[in-house]
C-alpha positions in Angstrom: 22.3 -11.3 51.6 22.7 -7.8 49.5 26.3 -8.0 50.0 27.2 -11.0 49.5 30.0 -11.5 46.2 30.2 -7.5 46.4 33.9 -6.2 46.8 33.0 -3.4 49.3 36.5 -1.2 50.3 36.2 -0.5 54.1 38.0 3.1 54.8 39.9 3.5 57.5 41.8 0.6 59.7 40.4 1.9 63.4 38.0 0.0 65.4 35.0 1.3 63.3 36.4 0.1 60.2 38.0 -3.5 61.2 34.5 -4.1 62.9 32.8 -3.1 59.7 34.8 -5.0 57.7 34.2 -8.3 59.7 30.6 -7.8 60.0 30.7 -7.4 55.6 32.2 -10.5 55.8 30.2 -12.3 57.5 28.2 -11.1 55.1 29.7 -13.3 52.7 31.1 -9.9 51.1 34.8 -9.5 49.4 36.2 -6.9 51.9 39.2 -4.4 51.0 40.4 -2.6 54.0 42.3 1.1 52.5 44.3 3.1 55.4 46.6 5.3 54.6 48.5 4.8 57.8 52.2 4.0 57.5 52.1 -0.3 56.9 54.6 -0.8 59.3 52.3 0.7 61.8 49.7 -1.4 61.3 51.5 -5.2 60.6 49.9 -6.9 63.6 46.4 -5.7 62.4 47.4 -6.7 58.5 48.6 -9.6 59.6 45.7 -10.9 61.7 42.8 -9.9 59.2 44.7 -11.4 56.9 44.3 -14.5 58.4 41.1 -14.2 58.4 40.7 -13.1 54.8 40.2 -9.4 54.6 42.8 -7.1 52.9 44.4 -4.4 53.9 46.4 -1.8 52.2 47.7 0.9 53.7 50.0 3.9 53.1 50.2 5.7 49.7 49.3 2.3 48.0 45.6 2.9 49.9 45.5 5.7 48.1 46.3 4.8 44.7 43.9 1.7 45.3 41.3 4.0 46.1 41.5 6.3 42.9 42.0 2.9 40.7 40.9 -0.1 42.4 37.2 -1.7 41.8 34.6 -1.7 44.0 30.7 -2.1 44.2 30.9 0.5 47.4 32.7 1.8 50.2 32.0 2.0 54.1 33.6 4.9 55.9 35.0 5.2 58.9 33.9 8.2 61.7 37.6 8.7 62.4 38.5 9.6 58.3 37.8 12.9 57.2 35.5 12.9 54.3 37.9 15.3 52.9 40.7 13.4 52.9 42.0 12.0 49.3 41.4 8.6 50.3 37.5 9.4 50.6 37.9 11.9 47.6 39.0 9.4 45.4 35.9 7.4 45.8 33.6 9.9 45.6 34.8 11.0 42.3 34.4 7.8 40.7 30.4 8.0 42.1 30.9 4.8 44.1 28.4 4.5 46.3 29.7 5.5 50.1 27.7 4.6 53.5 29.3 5.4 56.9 30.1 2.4 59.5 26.9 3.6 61.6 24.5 3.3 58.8 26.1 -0.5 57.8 25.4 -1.2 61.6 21.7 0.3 61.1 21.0 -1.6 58.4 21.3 -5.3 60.0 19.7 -4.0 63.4 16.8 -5.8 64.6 15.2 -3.8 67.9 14.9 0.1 68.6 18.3 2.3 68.8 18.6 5.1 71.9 21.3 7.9 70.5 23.1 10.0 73.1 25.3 13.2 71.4 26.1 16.0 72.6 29.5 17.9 73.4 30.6 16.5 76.4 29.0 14.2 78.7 28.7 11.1 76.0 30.5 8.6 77.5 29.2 8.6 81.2 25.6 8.9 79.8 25.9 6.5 77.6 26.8 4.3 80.8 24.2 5.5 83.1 21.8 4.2 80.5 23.2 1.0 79.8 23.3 0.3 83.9 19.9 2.0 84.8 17.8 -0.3 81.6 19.6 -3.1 82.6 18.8 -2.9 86.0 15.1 -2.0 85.2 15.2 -5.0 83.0 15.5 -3.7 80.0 18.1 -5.6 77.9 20.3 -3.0 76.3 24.3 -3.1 75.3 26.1 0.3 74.7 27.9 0.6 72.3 29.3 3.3 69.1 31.6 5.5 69.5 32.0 4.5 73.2 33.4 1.3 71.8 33.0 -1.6 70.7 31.8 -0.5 67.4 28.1 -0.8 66.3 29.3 -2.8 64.0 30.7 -5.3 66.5 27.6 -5.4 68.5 24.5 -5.6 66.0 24.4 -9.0 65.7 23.2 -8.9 69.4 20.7 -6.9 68.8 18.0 -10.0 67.9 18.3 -10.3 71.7 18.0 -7.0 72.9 14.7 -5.1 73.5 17.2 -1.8 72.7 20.6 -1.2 71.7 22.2 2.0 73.3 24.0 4.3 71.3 27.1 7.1 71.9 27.0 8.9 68.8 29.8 11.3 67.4 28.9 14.2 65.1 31.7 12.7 62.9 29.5 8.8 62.9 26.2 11.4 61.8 27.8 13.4 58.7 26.9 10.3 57.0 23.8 8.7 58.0 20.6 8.2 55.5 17.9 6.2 57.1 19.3 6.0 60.8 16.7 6.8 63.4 16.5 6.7 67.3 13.6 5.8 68.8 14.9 7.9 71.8 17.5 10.7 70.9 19.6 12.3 73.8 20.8 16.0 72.8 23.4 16.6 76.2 24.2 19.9 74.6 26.5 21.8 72.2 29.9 23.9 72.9 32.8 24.3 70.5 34.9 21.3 69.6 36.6 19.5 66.4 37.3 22.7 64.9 40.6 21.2 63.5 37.8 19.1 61.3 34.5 21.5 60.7 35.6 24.8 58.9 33.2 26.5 61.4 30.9 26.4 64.3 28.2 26.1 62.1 28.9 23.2 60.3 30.0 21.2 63.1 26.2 21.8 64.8 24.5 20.8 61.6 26.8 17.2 61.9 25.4 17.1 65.2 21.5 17.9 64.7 21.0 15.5 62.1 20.4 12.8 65.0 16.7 14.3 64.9 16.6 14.0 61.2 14.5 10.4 60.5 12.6 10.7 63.7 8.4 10.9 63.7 5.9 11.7 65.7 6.1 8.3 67.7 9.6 9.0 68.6 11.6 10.9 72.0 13.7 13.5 72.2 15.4 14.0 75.5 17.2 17.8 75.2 19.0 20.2 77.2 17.0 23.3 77.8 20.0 25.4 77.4 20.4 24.8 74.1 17.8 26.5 71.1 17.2 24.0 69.0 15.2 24.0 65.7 11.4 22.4 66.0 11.7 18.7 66.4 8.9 16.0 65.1 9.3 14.2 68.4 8.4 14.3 71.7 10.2 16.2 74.1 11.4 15.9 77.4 13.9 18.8 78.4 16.5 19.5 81.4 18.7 22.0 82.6 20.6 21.9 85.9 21.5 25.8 85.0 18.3 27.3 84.4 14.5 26.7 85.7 12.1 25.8 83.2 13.1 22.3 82.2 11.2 19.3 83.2 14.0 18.4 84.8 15.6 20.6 86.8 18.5 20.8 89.9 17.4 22.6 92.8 19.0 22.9 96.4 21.4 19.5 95.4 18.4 17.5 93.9 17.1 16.3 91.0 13.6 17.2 90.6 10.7 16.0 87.4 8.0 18.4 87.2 8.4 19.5 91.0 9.1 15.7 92.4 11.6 15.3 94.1 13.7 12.2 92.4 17.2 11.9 93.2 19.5 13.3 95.5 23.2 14.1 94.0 24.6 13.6 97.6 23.7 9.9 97.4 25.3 9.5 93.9 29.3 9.2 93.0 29.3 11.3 90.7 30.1 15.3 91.6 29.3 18.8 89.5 26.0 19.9 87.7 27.4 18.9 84.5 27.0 15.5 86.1 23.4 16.0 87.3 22.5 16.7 83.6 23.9 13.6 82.6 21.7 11.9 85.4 18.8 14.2 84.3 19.2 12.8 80.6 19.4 9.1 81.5 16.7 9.5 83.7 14.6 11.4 80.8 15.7 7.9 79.1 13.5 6.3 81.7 10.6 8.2 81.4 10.4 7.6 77.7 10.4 3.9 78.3 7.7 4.4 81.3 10.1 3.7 84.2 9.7 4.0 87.5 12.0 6.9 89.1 12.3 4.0 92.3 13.8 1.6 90.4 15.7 4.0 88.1 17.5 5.4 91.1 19.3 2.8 92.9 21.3 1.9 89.8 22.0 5.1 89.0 23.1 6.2 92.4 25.8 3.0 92.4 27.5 4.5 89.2 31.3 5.2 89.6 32.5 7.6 86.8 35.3 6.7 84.4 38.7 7.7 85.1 39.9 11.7 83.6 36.7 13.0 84.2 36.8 14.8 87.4 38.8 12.0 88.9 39.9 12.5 92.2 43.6 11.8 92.2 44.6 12.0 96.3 44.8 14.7 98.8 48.9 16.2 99.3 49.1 18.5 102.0 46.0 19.7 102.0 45.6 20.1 98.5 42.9 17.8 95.9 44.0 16.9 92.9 42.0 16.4 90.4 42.2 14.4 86.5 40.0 16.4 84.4 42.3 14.8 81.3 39.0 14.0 78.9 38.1 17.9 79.1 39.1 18.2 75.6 37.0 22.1 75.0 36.6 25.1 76.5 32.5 24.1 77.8 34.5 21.2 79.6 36.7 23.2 81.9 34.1 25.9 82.4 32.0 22.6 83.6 34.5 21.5 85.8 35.6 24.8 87.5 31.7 24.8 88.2 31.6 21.8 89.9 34.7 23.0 92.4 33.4 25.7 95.4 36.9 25.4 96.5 40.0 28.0 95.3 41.8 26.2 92.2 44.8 26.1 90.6 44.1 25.4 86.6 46.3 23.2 84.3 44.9 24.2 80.9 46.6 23.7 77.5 47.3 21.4 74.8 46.7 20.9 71.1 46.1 24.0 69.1 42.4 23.3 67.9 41.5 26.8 67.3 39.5 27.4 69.9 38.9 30.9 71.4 39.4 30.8 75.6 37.8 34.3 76.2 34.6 33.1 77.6 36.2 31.4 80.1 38.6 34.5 81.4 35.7 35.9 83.8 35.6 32.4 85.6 38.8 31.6 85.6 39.5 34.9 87.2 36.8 34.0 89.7 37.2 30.5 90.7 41.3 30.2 90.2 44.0 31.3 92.3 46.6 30.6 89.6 47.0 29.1 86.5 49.6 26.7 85.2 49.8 26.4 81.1 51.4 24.0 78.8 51.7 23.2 75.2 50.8 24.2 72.0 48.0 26.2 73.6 50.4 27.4 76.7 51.4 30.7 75.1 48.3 31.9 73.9 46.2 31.3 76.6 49.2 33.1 79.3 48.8 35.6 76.6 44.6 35.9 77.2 44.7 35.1 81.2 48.3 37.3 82.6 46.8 40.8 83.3 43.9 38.9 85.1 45.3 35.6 87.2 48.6 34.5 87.8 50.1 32.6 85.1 53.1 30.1 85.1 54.3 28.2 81.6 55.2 25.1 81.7 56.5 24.8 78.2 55.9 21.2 77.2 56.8 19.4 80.7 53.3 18.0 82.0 56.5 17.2 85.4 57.2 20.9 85.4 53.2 21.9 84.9 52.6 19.7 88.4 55.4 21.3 90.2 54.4 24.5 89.6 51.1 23.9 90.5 51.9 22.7 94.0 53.9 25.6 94.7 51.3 27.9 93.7 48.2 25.3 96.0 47.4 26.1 99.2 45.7 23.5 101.9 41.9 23.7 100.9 42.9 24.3 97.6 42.1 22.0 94.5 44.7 21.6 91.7 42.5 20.9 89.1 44.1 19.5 85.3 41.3 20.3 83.0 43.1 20.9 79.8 40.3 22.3 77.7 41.8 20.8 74.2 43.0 17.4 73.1 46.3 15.6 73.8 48.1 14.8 70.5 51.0 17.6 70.8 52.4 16.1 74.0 50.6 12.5 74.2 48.8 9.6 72.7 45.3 10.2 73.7 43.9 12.1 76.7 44.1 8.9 78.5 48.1 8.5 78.4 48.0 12.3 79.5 45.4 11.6 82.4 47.9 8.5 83.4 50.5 10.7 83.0 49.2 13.0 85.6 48.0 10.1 88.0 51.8 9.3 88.4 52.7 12.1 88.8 50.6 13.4 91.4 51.2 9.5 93.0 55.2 10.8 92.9 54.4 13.8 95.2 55.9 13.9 98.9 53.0 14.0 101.3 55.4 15.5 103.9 
């Protein structure tokens, strides 16, 4: 075992990092977990791995570990910022650093499918794992989708694939990983409160192409210009003709075949029908049959805060668009509506610019209700355009003001185009938030 007696520091106390750490130690390795999270936050998780003999220090004392404490290596979590002291420390001393994905690669024993991209991760990720399965294909999901790689490689002897969601934070540090099929959903602006630019956040992200060869697939979105890739391609677009798949008249057609109708799917929006398109792309790279493909894919129900359909209130749909945490994800979701709607946008400042979206919102909304950190800036951008009503930071107060300004046939859509931490715990507290809420409404 090559880490077996090494004293390997794990960085970061999330679900990456405890995973990582317990897969080290089954690797017989001494395993030092450094978060510099406040110790009282974390007892029940120091407690319990301490039980099971792994370490972990946490707060400043993580810290001062990591600039003085010996080690053969570190593993690093997506979720800490190579930036960040804690990782500085290490780096400094030259200890040799290898992220929690590239751990996982090491140990896995059958081909790896890698899905990135913006938006759209998650429920492609899912449509893959169900539509292999189903084909017989033996495939888990796992990554960034959770559970950890980490947690789930030493499945992979009994796998024929293991099915990957990948972050562009899991791919700043890869070496050696390689998909055998990589999935490129497409690229917007996001995480700008961790790249110091556009730019750097896309070269994170591309680097899922890096170790592939000749032998290999790439299934990308035609939208998207990306460099020349060593693999083979298969492309889609449900916005523009050219792809080999494309969306035409409610369909899903491969090279002019007709293969799936979005009517008999649960899932709604041509955002969504690119996700189908890139699972189905999946398929073809494994030599699938788009008849048995199909039925599994049809029977998918999303995941709650994506385009969630909350209840009917006089008339009016409401909608939990809580995971639209970017700009591309609202302008995705007011695609996906033909009906007026009535916008909750706003959240954490992430520096994002919102201009790109002032045309369509202008188009598709009747109103506009803002909220948080974002709320002033974007009733700023939107107020000589569409009305605007703030909020402040009352998500209650945002869903009042939205059903006064609905009308019946209306959709009040809460697509909040940045992430949740100024007001809540994650977007799914927010998108629970808003479920109640809307639950709480008289119907009468």
């Amino acid at each position: 075992m090559p880490y077996e007696n090494q004293s390997i520091a794990v960085l970061g106390a999330g679900e990456s990092g405890e995973a990582a750490a317990l897969l080290l130690q089954q690797e017989k390795a001494m395993v030092t977990i450094l978060d510099t999270a406040e110790e009282n936050k974390l007892r029940k998780k120091i407690d319990a791995l301490g039980a099971r003999g792994i370490r972990v220090i946490a707060g400043l004392a993580s810290e001062h570990e990591s600039a003085h404490g010996r080690y053969h290596m570190a593993v690093l979590s997506p979720g800490i910022d190579p930036a960040a002291p804690l990782v500085q420390n290490f780096l400094k001393r030259r200890i040799a650093m290898i992220g929690e994905l590239e751990l996982a690669y090491e140990m896995c024993l059958c081909p790896i499918i890698g899905i990135t991209g913006t938006n759209g991760k998650t429920t492609t990720t899912q449509l893959v794992e169900r539509m292999l399965n189903a084909c017989g294909v033996r495939t888990v999901a796992s990554g960034n989708i959770g559970p950890a790689f980490s947690a789930k490689v030493r499945e992979s002897g009994n796998l024929d694939v293991m099915t990957l969601e990948i972050s562009s934070f899991q791919l700043e540090s890869i070496r050696s990983f390689r998909c055998e099929i990589a999935v490129w959903l497409g690229f917007a602006a996001d995480h700008l409160d961790r790249y110091k630019s556009m730019d750097e956040y896309y070269r994170a992200k591309i680097r899922i192409f890096e170790n592939q060869t000749p032998d290999d697939w790439a299934i990308v979105n035609l939208r998207d210009r990306l460099p020349e890739l060593k693999a083979k391609k298969i492309t889609f677009s449900a916005y523009e003709p050219g792809g080999d798949f494309e969306l035409r008249g409610g369909a899903i057609y491969y090279h002019g075949e007709r293969v799936l109708s979005m009517a008999g799917t649960k899932l709604r929006g041509s955002h969504n029908a690119e996700n189908l398109m890139a699972a189905l792309g999946v398929g073809v790279a494994r030599g699938l049959d788009f008849a048995a493909m199909a039925p599994p894919l049809s029977e998918y129900q999303a995941l709650p805060h994506r385009c969630e359909v909350i209840r009917s209130v006089r008339g009016v749909e409401y909608v939990n668009d809580s995971k639209g945490t970017n700009p591309d994800s609202v302008e995705k979701a007011l695609h996906s509506e033909t009906r007026p709607v009535v916008l909750i946008a706003g959240g954490k400042d992430k520096g994002f610019e919102y201009d790109s979206l002032t045309e369509l919102v202008a188009q598709r909304c009747r109103a506009v209700v803002v909220l948080g950190e974002m709320g002033d800036r974007i009733e700023a951008l939107w107020k000589d355009r569409i009305p605007v009503a703030n909020a402040g930071w009352s998500l209650e107060k945002a869903v009042a003001l939205a059903r006064d300004a609905a009308q019946p046939g209306d959709v009040v859509l809460f697509s909040p185009g940045t992430s949740s931490f100024d007001m809540f715990k994650n977007y799914a507290d927010r998108g629970n938030q808003f479920r109640a809420l809307v639950h709480s409404l008289e119907s009468e």
